[in-house]
C-alpha positions as CSV (number, residue, x, y, z in Angstrom):
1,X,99.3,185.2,62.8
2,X,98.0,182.1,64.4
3,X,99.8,180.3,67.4
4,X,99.0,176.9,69.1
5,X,99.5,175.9,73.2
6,X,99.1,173.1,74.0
7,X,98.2,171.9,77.7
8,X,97.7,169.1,79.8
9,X,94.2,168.6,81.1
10,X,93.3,166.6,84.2
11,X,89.7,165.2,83.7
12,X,88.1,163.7,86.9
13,X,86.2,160.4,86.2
14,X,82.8,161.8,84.9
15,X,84.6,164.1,82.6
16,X,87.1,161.9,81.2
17,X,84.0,159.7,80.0
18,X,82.5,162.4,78.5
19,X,85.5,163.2,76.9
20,X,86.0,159.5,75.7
21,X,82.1,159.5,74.8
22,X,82.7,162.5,72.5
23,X,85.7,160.7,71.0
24,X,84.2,157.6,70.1
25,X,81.1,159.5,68.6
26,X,83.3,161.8,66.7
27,X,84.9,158.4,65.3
28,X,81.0,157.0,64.6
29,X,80.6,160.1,62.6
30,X,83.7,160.1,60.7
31,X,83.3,156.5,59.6
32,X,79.5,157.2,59.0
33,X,80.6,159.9,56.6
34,X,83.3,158.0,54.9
35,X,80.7,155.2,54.1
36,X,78.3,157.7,52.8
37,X,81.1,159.2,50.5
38,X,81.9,156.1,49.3
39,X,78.6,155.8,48.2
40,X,78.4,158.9,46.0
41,X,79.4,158.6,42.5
42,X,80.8,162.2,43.1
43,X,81.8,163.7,46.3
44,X,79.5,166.5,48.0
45,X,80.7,167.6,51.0
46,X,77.6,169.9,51.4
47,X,74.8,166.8,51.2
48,X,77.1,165.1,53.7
49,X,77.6,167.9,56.4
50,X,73.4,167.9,56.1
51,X,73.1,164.3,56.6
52,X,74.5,164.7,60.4
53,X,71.4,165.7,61.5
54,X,69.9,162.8,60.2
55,X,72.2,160.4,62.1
56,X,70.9,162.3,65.6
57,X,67.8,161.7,64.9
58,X,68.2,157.6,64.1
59,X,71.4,157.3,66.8
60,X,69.9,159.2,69.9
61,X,73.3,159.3,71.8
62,X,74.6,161.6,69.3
63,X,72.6,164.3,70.8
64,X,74.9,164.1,74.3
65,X,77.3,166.1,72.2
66,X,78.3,169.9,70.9
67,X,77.0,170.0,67.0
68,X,79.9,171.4,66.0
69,X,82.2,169.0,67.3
70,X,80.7,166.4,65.2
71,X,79.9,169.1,62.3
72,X,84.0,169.1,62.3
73,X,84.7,165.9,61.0
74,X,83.0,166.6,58.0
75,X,85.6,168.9,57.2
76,X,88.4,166.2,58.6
77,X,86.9,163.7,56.0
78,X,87.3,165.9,52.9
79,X,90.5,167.5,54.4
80,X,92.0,163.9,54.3
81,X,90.4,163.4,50.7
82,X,92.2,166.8,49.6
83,X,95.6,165.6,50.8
84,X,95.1,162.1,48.7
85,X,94.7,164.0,45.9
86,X,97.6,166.1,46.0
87,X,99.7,163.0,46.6
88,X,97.8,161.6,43.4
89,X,98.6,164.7,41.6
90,X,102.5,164.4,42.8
91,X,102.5,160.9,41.4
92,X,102.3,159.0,44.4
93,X,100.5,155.6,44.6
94,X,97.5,156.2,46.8
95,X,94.4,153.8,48.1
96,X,91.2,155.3,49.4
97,X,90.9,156.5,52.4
98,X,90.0,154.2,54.9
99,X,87.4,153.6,58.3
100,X,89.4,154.8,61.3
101,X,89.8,152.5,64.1
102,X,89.9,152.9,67.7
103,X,93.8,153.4,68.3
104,X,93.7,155.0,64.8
105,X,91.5,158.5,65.8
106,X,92.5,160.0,68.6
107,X,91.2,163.9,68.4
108,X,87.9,165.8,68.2
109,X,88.0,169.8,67.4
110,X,86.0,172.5,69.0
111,X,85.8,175.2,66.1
112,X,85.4,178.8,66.7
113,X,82.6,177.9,69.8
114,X,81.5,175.7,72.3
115,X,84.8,176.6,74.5
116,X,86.1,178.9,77.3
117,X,89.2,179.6,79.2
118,X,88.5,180.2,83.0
119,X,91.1,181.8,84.9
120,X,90.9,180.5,88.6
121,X,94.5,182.1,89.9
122,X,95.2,179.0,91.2
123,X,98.0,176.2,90.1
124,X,95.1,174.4,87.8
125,X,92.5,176.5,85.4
126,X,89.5,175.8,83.9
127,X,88.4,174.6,80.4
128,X,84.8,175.0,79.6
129,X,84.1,172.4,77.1
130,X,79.8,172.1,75.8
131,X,78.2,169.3,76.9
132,X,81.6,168.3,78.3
133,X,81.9,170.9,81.9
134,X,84.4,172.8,83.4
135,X,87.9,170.7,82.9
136,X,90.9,171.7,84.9
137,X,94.0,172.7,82.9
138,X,97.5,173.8,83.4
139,X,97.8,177.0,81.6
140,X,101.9,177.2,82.0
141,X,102.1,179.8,79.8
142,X,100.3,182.4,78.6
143,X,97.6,182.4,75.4
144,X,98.1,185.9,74.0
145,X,95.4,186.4,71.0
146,X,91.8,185.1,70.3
147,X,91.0,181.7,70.7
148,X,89.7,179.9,67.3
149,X,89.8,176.5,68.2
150,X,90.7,174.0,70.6
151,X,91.5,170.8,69.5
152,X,91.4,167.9,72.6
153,X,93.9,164.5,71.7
154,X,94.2,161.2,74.2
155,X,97.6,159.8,74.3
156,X,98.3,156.2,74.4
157,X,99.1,156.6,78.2
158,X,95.7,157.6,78.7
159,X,97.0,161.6,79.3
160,X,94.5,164.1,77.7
161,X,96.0,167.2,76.1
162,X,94.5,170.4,74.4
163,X,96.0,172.6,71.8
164,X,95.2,175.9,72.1
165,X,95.0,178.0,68.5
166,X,95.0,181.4,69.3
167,X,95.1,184.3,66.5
168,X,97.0,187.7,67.2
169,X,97.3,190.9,65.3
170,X,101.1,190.5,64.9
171,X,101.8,189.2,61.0
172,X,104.2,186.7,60.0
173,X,107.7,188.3,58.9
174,X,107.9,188.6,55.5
175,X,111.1,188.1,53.0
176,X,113.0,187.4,56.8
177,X,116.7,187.4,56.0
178,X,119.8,186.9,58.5
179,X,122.3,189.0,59.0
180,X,124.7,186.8,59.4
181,X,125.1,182.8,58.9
182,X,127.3,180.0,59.6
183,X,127.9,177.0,58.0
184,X,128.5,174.1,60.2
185,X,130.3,170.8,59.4
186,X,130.6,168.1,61.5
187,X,133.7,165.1,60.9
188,X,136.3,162.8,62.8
189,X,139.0,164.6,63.4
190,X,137.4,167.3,64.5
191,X,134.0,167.0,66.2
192,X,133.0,170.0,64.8
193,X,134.3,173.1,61.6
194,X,132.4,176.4,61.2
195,X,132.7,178.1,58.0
196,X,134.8,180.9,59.8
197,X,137.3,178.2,60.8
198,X,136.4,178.0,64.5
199,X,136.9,174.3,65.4
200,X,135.3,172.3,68.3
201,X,137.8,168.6,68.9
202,X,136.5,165.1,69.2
203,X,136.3,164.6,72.5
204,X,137.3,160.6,71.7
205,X,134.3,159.1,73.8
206,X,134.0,155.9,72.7
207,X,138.1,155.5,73.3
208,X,138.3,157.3,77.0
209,X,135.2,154.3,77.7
210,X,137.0,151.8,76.0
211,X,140.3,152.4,78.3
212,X,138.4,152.6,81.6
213,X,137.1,148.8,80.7
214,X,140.5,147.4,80.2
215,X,141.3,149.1,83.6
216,X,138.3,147.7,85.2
217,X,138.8,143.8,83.7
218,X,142.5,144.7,84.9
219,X,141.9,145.0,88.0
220,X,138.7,142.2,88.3
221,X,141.7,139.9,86.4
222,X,144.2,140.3,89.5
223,X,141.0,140.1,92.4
224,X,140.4,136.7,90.8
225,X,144.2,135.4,90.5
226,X,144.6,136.7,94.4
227,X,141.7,135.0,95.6
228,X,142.6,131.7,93.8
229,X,146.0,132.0,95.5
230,X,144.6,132.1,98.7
231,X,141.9,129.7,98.5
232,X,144.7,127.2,96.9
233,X,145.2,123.6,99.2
């Protein structure tokens, strides 16, 4: 079974424009990929993964990054092309896909290697990231399994994050059924019905709020008249 964390990191300066470095050339790729896809006239996923190397050898500053980080977004591309297709197949109206923009790509994915969790005992850990460094991270709970893959995302506050995806031995439940449920219903003369009967009342918010403002403009109503009687020539 797998399970995902997902903590804040707390990059200094050097490392947060690494992190942004690795970002924007995960985007490069991406959109390098989609153009030679697009160019095809039928889509192999195998000639394009092989034509990264390529594009470290012509754009240097590639190199300043894991492989696999930007071997990933091979599989992002034709991920995304699967899931058109299915909503092809389901009848829905689809474009192609298109070049992602700056606010439009926001993660890169470490995939089975190229990451470690340091324990430090201290309020902040550490994240090993390649070509990255050591990252401090708040580990508030704790990652039980092995760690596949860690996927880092930038918020639009600027926050990074990383989710965590750990595998265990533990399987999923199977055929999972309830011993026992409740319908619920929820109405106006009663805030809320169970399907055994057991009934919650409207608590008449909106009314209780409504009566404290005519109290309120009551009472403002009678300042004003008093203060116009004594301020009267």
């Amino acid at each position: 079974m797998q399970q995902t964390y997902k903590f804040r990191l707390y990059p200094n300066k050097e490392q947060e424009h690494k992190l942004q470095n690795t970002l924007n050339n995960c985007r490069f790729v991406y959109n390098q990929l989609l153009e030679g896809l697009n160019n095809q006239p039928k889509p192999n996923r195998l000639e394009l993964q092989n034509s990264i190397p390529q594009l470290k050898e012509k754009f240097t500053w590639l190199k300043d990054n894991y492989s696999k980080t930007l071997q990933y977004e091979s599989y992002r591309l034709f991920s995304n092309l699967r899931a058109l297709g299915q909503l092809k197949k389901n009848g829905k109206k689809v474009g192609k896909l298109m070049f992602k923009g700056e606010n439009w790509f926001r993660t890169f994915t470490y995939n089975q290697s190229g990451f470690k969790i340091i324990e430090t005992n201290t309020i902040l850990d550490k994240l090993h990231l390649s070509k990255i460094g050591d990252i401090p991270i708040r580990l508030h709970r704790k990652i039980k399994g092995n760690i596949k893959q860690i996927v880092v995302k930038k918020y639009p506050s600027g926050k990074w994050y990383a989710s965590v995806c750990a595998e265990t031995d533990n399987p999923m439940p199977i055929n999972y059924t309830p011993k026992k449920s409740v319908g619920l219903d929820m109405g106006i003369k009663h805030f809320l019905t169970d399907s055994e009967g057991h009934q919650i009342g409207n608590p008449h918010n909106l009314k209780k709020s409504l009566i404290n403002s005519r109290k309120c403009n009551k009472i403002y109503l009678e300042r004003k008249r008093a203060q116009a009687i004594v301020t009267k020539p």
